[in-house]
C-alpha positions in Angstrom: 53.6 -30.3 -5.8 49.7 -31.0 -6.2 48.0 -27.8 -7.6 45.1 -26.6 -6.3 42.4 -24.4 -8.0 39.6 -22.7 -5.9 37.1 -21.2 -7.5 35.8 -18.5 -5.1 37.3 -16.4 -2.7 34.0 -16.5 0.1 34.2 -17.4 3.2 34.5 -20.8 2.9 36.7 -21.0 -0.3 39.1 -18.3 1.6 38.8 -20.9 4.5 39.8 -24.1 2.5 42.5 -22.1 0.7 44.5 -21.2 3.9 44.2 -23.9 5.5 45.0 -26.2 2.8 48.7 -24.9 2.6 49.0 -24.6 5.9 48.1 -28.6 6.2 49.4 -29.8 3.0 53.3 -29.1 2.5 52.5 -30.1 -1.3 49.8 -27.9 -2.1 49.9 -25.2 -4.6 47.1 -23.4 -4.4 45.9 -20.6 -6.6 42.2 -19.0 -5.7 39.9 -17.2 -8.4 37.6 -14.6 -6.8 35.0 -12.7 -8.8 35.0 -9.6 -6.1 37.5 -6.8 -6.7 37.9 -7.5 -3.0 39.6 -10.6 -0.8 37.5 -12.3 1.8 35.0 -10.8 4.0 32.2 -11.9 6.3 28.9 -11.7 4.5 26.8 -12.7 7.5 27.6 -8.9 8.5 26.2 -7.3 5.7 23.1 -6.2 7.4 25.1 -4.8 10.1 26.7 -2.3 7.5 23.0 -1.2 6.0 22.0 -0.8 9.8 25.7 1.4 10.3 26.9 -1.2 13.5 29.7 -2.5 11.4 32.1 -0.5 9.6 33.3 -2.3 6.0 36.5 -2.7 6.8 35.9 -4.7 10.0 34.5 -7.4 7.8 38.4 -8.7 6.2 38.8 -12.3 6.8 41.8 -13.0 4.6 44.7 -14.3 6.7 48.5 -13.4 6.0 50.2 -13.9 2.5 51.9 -17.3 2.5 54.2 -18.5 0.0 52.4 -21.5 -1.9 48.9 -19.4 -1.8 48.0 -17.0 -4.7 45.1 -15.1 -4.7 43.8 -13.6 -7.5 40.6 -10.4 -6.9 38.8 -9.0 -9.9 39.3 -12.4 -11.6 36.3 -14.9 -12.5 36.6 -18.3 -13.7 34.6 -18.4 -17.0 35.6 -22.1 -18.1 37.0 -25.6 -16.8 38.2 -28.2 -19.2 37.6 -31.1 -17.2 39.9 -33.4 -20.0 43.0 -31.1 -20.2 42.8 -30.0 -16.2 42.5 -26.3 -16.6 40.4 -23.5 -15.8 40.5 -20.4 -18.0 39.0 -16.9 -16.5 37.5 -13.7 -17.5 41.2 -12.2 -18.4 42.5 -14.9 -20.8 44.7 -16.2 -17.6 44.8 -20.5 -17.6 45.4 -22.4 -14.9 46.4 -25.8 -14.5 45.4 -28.1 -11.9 45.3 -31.5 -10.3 42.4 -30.5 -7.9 39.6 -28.3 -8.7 37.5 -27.2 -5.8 34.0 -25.3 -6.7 33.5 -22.4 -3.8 31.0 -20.3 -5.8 28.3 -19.9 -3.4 25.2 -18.8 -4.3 22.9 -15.3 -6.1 20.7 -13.3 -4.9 17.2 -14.7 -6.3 14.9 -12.0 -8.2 11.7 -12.6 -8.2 10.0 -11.9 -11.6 8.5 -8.2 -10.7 7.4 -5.7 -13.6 10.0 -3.0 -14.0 12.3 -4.2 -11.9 15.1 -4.7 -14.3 16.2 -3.3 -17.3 19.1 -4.2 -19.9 21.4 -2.4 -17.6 20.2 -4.5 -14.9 18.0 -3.2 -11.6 16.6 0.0 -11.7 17.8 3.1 -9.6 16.5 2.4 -6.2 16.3 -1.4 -6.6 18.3 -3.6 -4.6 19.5 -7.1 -3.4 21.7 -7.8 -0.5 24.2 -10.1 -1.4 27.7 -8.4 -1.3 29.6 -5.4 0.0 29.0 -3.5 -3.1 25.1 -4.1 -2.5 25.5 -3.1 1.6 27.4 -0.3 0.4 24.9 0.7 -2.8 22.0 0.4 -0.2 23.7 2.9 2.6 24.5 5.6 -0.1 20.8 5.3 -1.5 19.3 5.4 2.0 21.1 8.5 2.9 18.4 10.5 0.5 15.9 8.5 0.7 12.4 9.3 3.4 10.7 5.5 2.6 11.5 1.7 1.8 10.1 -1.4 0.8 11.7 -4.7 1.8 10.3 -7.5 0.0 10.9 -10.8 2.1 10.6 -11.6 5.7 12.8 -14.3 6.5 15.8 -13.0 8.9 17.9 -11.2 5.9 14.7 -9.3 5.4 13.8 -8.3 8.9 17.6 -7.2 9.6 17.5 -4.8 6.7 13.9 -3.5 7.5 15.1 -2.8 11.1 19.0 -1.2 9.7 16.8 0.9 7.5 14.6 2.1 10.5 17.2 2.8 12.2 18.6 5.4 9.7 15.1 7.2 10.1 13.4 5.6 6.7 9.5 4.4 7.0 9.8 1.4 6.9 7.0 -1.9 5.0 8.4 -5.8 4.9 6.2 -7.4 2.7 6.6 -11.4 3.2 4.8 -13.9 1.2 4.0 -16.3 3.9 1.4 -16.1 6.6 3.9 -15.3 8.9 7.3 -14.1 9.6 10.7 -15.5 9.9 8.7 -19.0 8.9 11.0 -20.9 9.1 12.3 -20.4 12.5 9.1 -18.8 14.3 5.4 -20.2 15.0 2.6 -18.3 15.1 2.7 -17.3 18.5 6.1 -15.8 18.3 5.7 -14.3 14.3 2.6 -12.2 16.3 5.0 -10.6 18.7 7.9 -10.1 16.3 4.8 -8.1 14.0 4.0 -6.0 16.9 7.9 -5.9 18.3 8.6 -4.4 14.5 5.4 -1.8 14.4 7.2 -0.6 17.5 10.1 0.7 15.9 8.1 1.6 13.0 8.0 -0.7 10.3 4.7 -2.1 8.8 4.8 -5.4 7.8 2.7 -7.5 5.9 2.5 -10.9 5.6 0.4 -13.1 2.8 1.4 -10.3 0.1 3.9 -9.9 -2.7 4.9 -7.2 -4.9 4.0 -7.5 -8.8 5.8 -4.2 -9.9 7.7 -1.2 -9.4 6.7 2.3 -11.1 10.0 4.8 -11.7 10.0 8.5 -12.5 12.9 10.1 -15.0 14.3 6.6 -14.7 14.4 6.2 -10.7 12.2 3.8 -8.1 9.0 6.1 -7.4 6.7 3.5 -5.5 6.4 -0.4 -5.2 2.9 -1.6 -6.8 1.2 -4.9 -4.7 -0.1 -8.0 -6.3 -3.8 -6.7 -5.0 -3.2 -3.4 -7.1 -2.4 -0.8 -4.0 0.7 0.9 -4.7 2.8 2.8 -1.7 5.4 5.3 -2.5 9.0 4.2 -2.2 12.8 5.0 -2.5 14.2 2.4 -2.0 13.3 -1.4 -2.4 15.3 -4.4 -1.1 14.9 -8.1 -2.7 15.8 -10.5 0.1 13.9 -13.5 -1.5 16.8 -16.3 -0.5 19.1 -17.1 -2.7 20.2 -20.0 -5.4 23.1 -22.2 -5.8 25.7 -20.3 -8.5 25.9 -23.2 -10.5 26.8 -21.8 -13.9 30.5 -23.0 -14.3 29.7 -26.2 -13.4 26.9 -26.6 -15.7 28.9 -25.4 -18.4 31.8 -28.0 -17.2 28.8 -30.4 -17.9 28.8 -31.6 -13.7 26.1 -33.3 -12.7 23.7 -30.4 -10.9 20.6 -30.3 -9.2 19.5 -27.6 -7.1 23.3 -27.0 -6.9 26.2 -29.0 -7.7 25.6 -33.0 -6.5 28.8 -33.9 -4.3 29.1 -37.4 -2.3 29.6 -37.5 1.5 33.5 -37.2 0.1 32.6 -33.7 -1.7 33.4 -34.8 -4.7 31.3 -34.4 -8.0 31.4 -37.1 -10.7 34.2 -35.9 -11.2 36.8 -37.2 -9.0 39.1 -34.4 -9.6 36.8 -31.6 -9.0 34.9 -30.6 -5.6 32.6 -28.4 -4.5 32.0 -27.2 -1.1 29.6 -24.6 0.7 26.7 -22.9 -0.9 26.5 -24.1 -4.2 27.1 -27.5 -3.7 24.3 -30.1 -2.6 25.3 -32.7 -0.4 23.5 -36.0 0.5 22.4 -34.9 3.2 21.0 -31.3 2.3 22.2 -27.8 2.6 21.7 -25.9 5.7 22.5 -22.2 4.0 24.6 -21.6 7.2 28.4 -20.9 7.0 29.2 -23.1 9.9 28.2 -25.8 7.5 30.8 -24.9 4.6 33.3 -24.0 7.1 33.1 -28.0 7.9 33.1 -29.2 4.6 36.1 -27.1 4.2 37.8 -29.0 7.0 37.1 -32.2 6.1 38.2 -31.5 2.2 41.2 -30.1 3.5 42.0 -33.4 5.7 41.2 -35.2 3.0 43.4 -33.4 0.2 46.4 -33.5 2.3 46.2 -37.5 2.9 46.0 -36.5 6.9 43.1 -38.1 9.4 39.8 -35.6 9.8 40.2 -33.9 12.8 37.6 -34.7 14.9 35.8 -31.2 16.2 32.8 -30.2 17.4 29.8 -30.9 16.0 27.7 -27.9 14.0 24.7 -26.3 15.4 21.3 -24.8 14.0 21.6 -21.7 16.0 20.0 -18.6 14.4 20.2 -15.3 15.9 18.7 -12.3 13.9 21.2 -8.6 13.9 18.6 -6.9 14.2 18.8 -3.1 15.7 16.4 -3.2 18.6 15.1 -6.5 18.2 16.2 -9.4 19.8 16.0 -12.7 18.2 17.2 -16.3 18.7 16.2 -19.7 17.1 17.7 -23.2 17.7 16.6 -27.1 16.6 13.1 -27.8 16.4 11.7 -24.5 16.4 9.0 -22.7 13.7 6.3 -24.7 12.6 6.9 -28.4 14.2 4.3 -30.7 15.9 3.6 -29.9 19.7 2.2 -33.3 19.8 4.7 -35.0 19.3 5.0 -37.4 21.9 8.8 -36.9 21.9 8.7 -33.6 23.0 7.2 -31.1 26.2 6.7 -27.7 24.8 6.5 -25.0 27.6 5.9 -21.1 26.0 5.7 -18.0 28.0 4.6 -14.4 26.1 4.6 -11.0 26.8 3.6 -8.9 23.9 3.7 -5.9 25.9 6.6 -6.3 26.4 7.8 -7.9 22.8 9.1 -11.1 24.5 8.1 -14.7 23.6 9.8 -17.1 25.0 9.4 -21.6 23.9 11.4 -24.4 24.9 11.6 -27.8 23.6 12.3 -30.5 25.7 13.6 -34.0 24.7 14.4 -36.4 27.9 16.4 -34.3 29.8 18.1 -32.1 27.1 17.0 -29.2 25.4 16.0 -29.9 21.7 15.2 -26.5 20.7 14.3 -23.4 21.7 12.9 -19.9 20.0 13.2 -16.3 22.1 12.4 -13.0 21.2 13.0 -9.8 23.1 15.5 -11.0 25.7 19.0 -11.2 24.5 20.3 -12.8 27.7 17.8 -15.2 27.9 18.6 -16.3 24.2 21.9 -16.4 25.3 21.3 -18.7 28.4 18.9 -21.0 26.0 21.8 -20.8 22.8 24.6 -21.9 25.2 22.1 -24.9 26.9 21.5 -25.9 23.5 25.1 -25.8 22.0 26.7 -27.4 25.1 24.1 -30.1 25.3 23.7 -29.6 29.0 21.2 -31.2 31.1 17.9 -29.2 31.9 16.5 -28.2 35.3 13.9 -31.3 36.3 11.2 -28.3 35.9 11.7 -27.3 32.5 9.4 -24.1 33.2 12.2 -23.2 34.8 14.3 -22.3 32.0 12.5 -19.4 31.1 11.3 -18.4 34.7 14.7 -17.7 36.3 16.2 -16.0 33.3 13.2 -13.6 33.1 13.6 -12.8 36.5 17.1 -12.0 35.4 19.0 -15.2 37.9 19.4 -17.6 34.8 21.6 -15.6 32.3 24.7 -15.0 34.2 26.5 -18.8 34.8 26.0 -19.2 30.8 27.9 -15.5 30.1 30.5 -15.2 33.1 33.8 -16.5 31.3 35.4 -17.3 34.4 32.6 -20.2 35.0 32.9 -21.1 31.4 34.7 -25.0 31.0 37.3 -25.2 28.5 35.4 -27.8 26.8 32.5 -25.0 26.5 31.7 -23.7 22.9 32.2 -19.6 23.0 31.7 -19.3 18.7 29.5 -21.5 17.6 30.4 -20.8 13.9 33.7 -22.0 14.0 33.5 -24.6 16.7 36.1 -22.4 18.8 35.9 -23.6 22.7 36.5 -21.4 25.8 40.2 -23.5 26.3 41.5 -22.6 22.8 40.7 -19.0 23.3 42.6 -18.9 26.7 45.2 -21.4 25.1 45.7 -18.1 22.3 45.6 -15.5 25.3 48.5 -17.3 26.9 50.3 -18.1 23.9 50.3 -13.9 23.4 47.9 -12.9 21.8 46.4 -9.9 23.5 43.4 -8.5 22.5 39.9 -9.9 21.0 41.2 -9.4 17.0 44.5 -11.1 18.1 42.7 -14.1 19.2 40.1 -14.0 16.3 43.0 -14.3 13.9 44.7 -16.9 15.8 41.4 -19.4 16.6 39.0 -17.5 14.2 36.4 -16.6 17.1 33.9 -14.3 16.7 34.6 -14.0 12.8 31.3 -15.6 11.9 28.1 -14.0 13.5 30.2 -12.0 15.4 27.4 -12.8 18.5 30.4 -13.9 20.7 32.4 -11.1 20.5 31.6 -9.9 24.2 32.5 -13.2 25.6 36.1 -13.6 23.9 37.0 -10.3 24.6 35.6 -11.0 28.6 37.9 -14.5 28.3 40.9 -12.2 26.6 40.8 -10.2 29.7 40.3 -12.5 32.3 42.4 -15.4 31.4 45.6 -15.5 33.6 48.7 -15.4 31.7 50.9 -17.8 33.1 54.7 -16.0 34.9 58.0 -16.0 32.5 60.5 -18.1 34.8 63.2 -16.4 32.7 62.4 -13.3 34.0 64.1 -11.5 36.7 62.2 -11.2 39.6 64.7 -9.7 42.6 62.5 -6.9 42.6 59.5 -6.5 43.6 56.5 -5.4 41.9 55.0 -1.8 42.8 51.7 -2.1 44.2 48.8 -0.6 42.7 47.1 2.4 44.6 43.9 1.5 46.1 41.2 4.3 46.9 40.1 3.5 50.7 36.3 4.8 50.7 35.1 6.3 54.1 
């Protein structure tokens, strides 16, 4: 038997672990994870803070199995590179022939007065970065009147707008000149400002916070780097985050930003590997699951001595949870030359009406896109994008049919999706595996999420599988009897 050590029980080291033993008749595999908790979909987070997802909808650990033991509550504190063992927080050692790092990343504080104490962040103070933060930052809203969100990328403005939601004033603060940076332009950062003012949240862009004043020990207002001060509750950190590094800098791994790993994964090391956020790949980090989820598949094929499946390729689709505001962002998109001789740009905006739409054109395929406000017309541009299908010989007609409601449709209705057609774009799930599942018997939406792991990353595509669950044709039984016939169903004639 090879044994296998994962550090991390995430969403991608949850993801490697199962499917290592399910490819790998030889594997052992044993998983350390830090959380009191198994595996759960982070990306959702937000949705709990905003009250659209329940915590217990967020599981993503599979079934036992036999060769996989999963230790919660349990962090790894040391690796002995020499011997082949990792020791953890409990005096517990284990041995292995593998090693794979699946720490992820922390929450970055920013160095504000009075945030912190020995005991760690004030009353009030928060970061988003697991369920006990979501579920820390629900419990303190529920007596709390305002907030402060520090950080404007798309963590930042789904909490602001979750937090709104619960009936808190609302003020993003955001460093940068404008916000969501690195997915919006100017154009569009100026309608998602107004688009947030109209569910009430203030934001302000080109500003930090240099300290926090408390009262009998508790958050009592958030002081600005100019010297204002506004009263506050409650105040959210979502600054980005950093590579969780620590073990393998104490293993004495070669580490940069995070931990260096060749196209292979592997770190100078060649028994140890590290995969998703904290490691640091050639090629850069993306910060999206979808990314770890494939270096979790091509470890896998390449730990159990089997050929890389060959699946579809990963995208750069962002779409913000936001409640009530729409927002999708895909390849070149943000701040990006529009004269680039590569490239026709074509905008349309409405800030009355919150919407900004910009497409991207490269020959006769659609090389990015950026919409706000329309959901359906994201959708339309998202599934264009994924599916690299061929634009319309007008591109400005991209965003004129959809606004006038006739372009959405053909990219939502299932029964006009291809099987070769992407539905989840997180996990590379197409339309033909989840009508394979439905066929096979699985019967409902969670049925085929745990069979083909659809809609278990942003969760966006959760409409469409459960429209493809129910209107994929379930092929007869020729075992069954059929001397009788069926009984019709009534129909209601209408005079």
């Amino acid at each position: 038997m090879t044994r296998v050590v994962v550090v991390g029980h995430g969403m991608v080291g949850s993801r490697l672990a199962e499917d290592l033993v399910a490819a790998d008749p030889a594997a052992e595999v044993t998983v350390l994870g830090r959380e009191p908790v198994p595996a759960y979909n982070r990306v959702l987070l937000s949705g709990v803070v905003a009250g659209t997802t329940a915590p217990d909808l967020l599981a993503l650990a599979g079934p036992p199995h036999p060769r996989l033991r999963v230790l919660t509550g349990v962090a790894a504190t040391d690796v002995d590179r020499a011997g082949r063992l990792v020791t953890d927080d409990r005096g517990g050692h284990h041995p292995y022939d593998r090693l794979v790092l699946a720490t992820g990343s922390a929450a970055r504080v920013p160095a504000i007065q009075g945030v912190a104490d020995d005991r760690g962040l004030v009353p009030g103070v928060f970061v988003l970065k697991d369920l006990a933060d979501a579920t820390g930052i629900v419990a303190a809203a529920a007596g709390a009147r305002r907030a402060v969100v520090l950080g404007a990328g798309v963590l930042g403005v789904e909490v602001a707008t979750g937090l709104a939601a619960r009936g808190l004033a609302v003020r993003v603060v955001h460093l940068g000149e404008r916000l969501m940076d690195r997915q919006l332009g100017w154009e569009a950062s100026q309608v998602a400002v107004a688009s947030l003012r109209r569910l009430g949240i203030a934001a302000h862009t080109g500003a930090s916070v240099a300290g926090v004043v408390t009262h009998r020990g508790r958050l009592s207002a958030v002081r600005f780097s100019d010297g204002l001060e506004a009263a506050a509750d409650l105040f959210v950190m979502c600054t980005g985050t950093v590579p969780e590094t620590v073990l393998a800098r104490r293993a004495g791994l070669a580490c940069d930003r995070g931990v260096l790993v060749g196209e292979d994964l592997a770190t100078d090391d060649p028994h140890v590997f590290a995969v998703g956020d904290c490691a640091q790949p050639p090629a850069g980090a993306t910060g999206l699951v979808a990314q770890g989820w494939e270096q979790a598949r091509h470890l896998v094929a390449m730990l159990s001595a089997r050929d890389s499946v060959a699946g579809m390729p990963t995208h750069d689709v962002v779409r913000v949870k936001a409640s009530g505001l729409s927002v999708v962002s895909m390849g070149v998109s943000g701040d990006f030359d529009r004269e680039d001789p590569r490239y026709r740009v074509l905008s349309l905006k409405d800030p009355e009406r919150g919407r900004f739409v910009e497409v991207v054109v490269a020959g006769s395929r659609l090389a990015g896109a950026t919409c706000l406000g329309d959901a359906e017309v994201g959708a339309t541009l998202s599934a264009l994008y994924t599916r690299a299908t061929t634009v319309p010989d007008d591109p400005a007609m991209l965003m004129v049919r959809a606004l006038a409601g006739g372009g959405a449709a053909p990219a939502r209705e299932p029964a006009d999706l291809a099987d070769a057609d992407r539905v989840c774009t997180c996990n590379s799930v197409s339309a033909g595996a989840v009508r394979a599942a439905v066929r096979s018997g699985c019967a409902s939406a969670a049925e085929v999420s745990a069979a083909t792991r659809a809609s278990t990353g942003c969760g966006d595509c959760r409409s469409v599988v459960e429209a493809l669950v129910a209107t994929t044709a379930i092929p007869a039984d020729p075992t069954a009897d059929h001397e009788e016939p069926p009984v019709p169903d009534l129909v209601r004639s209408e005079s």
